[in-house]
KEPA-854575 format. One record per residue (C-alpha): residue number from 1; chain; x, y, z. Coordinates in pm, whole numbers, plus 50000, padded with zeros to 5 digits. Example, Ala and Ser with C-alpha at 12.3 -4.5 7.8 and 13.67 -1.06 7.14 Angstrom:
(site 1, "A", (51230, 49550, 50780))
(site 2, "A", (51367, 49894, 50714))
END
This chain:
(site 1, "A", (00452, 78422, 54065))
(site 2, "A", (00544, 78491, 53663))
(site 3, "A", (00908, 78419, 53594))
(site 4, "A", (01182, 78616, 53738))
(site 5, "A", (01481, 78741, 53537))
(site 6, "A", (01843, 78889, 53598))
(site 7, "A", (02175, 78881, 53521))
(site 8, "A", (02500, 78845, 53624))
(site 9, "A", (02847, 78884, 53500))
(site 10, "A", (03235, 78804, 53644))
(site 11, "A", (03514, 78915, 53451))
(site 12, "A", (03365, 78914, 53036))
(site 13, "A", (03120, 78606, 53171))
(site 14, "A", (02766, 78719, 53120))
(site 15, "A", (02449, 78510, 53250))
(site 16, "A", (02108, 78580, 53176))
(site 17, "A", (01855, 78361, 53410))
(site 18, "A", (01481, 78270, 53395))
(site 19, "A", (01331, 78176, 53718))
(site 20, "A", (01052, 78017, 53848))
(site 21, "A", (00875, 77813, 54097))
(site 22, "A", (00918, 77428, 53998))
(site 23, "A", (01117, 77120, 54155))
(site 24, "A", (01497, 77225, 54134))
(site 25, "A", (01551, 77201, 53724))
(site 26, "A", (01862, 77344, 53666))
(site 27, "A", (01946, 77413, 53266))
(site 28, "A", (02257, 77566, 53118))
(site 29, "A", (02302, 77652, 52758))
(site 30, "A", (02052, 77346, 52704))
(site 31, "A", (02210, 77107, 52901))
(site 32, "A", (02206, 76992, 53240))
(site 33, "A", (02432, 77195, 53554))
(site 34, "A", (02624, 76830, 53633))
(site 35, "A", (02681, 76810, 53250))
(site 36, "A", (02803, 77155, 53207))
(site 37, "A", (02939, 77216, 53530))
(site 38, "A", (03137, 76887, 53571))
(site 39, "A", (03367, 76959, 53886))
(site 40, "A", (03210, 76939, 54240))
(site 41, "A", (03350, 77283, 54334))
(site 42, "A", (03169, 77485, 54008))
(site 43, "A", (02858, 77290, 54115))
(site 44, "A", (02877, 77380, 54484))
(site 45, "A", (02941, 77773, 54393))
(site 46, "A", (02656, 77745, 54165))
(site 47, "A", (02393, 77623, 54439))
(site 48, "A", (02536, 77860, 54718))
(site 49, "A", (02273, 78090, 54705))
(site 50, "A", (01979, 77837, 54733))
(site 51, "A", (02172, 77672, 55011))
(site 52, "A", (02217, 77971, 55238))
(site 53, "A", (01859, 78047, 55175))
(site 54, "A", (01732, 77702, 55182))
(site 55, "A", (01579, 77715, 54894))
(site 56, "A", (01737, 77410, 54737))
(site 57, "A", (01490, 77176, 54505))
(site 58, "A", (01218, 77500, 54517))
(site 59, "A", (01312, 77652, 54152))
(site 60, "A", (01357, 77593, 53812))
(site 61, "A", (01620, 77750, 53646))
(site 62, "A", (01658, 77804, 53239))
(site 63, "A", (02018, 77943, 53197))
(site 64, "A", (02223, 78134, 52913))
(site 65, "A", (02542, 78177, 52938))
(site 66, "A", (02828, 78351, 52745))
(site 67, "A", (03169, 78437, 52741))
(site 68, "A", (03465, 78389, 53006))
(site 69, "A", (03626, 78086, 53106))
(site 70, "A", (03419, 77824, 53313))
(site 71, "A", (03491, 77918, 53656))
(site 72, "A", (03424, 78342, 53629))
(site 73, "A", (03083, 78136, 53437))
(site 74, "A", (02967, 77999, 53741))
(site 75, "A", (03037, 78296, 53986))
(site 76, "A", (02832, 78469, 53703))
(site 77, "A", (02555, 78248, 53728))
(site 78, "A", (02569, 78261, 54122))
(site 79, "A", (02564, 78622, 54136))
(site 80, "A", (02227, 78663, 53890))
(site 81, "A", (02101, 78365, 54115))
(site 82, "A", (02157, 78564, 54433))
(site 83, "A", (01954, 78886, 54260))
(site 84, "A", (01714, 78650, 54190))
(site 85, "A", (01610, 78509, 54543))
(site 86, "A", (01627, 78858, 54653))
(site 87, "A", (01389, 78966, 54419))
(site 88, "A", (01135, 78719, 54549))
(site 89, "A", (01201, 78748, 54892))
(site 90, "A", (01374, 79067, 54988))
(site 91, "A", (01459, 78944, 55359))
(site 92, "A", (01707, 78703, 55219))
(site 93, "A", (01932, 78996, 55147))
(site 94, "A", (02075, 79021, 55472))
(site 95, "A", (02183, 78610, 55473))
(site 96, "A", (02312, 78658, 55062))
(site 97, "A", (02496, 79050, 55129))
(site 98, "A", (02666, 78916, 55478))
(site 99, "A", (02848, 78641, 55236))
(site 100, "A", (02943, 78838, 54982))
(site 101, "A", (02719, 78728, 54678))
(site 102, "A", (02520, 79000, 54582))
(site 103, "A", (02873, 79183, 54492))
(site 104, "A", (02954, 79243, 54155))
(site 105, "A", (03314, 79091, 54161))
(site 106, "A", (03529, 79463, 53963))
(site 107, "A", (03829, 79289, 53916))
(site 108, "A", (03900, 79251, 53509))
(site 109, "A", (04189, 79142, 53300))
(site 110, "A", (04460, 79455, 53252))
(site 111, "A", (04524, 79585, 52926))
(site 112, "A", (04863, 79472, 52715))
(site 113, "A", (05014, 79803, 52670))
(site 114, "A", (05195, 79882, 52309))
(site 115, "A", (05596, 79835, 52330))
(site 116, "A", (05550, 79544, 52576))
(site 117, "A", (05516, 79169, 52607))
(site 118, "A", (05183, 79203, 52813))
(site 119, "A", (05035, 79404, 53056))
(site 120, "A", (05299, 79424, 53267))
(site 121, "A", (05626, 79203, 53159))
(site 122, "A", (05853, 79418, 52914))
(site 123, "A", (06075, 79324, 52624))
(site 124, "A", (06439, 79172, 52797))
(site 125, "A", (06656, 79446, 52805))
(site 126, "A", (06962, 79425, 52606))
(site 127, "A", (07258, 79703, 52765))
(site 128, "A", (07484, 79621, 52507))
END
């Protein structure tokens, strides 16, 4: 098996991964997933995908990621993780779609509109 890659994006997040058979080498921007991902929680959503497919240890990852704050990062990387795994093994599809991470998570930041303080909070209105 040659190296698999995908991507994956959440909110302006965008993750580009390079997979491949190995012992569970996970690398992120050049450094390691507990370095870069320092919270428990990030790490967990991170490894969801080789958990519900028990798959954890089996791959090596090489990871570039860019943009968005750390958290829509790591649903980025799970989501390009998830197309991954399905792309070697296309009845893990049904365990990955049934949990929700092969979705493409729509929801963006709304626009600030012109003659306002933000998107949707106006100037105080003065009556007099």
């Amino acid at each position: 098996m040659e190296v698999i890659n995908t991507i994956g994006r959440r909110k302006t997040a965008v993750a580009r991964i390079y997979l491949k058979p190995g012992n569970g080498q996970i690398t992120v921007n050049k450094k390691d997933i507990n370095e870069y991902f320092p919270t428990k929680i990030l790490q967990y959503v991170v490894n969801q995908p080789f958990e519900i497919t028990e798959n954890t240890g089996k791959y090596d990852l090489k990871v570039i990621i860019d943009g968005g704050g750390i958290k829509g990062q790591a649903e980025a990387l799970r989501l390009a993780i998830s197309r991954a795994l399905v792309e070697i093994n296309g009845e893990w599809r049904p365990a990955l779609k049934s949990k929700g991470l092969l979705r493409r998570d729509p929801r963006m930041v709304e626009r600030k509109k012109y003659g306002q303080r933000k998107a949707r909070k106006k100037f105080q209105f003065s009556k007099r």
